[in-house]
C-alpha positions as CSV (number, residue, x, y, z in Angstrom):
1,X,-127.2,-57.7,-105.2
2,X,-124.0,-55.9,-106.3
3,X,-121.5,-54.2,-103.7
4,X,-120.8,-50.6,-104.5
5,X,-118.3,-47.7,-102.5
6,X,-119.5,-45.3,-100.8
7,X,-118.5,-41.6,-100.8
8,X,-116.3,-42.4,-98.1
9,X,-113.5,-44.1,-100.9
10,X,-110.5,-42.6,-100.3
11,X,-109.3,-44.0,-103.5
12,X,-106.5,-46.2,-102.3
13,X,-107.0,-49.2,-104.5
14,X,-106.9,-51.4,-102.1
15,X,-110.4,-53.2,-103.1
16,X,-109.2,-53.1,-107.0
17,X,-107.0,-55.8,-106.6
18,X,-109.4,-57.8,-104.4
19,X,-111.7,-58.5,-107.2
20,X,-111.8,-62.2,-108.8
21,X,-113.5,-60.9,-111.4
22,X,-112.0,-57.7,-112.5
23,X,-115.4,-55.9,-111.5
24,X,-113.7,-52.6,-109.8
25,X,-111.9,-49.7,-111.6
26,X,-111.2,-46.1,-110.9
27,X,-114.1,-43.9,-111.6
28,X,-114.6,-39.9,-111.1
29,X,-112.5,-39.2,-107.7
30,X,-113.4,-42.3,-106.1
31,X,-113.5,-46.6,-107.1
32,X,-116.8,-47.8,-108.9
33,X,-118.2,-51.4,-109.2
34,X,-119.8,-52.3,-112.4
35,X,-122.9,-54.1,-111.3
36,X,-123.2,-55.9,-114.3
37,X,-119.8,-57.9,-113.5
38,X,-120.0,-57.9,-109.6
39,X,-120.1,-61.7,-108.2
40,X,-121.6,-60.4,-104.9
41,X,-118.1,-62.5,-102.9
42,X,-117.5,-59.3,-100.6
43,X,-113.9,-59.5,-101.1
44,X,-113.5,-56.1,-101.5
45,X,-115.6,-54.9,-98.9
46,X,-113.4,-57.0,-96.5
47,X,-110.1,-54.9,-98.2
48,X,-111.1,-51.6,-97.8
49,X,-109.8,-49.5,-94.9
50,X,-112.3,-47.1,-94.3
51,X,-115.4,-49.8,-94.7
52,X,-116.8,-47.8,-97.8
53,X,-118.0,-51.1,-99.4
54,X,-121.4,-52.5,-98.7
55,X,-124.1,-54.9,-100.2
56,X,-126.2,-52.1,-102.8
């Protein structure tokens, strides 16, 4: 199951650079994972600040 960010993104980019596979980007006022690419590794969930990453 994908990881995806949570309205609580406070769109620092942190988790962006995290991603082996290039999975996160910027999307409408907050980061978005594209499920399609997501490895499920939780590297980015272990970046982000606020804890707005989770298992979908």
């Amino acid at each position: 199951m994908a990881y995806v960010i949570g309205d609580s993104c406070i769109s620092c980019g942190s988790c962006e650079g995290q991603c082996p596979v290039g999975a996160i980007s910027m999307g409408e006022g907050k980061f978005e994972i594209d499920a399609a690419k997501c490895v499920d590794c939780g590297s980015c969930a272990g970046q982000c600040p606020v804890g707005a990453i989770s298992e979908g």
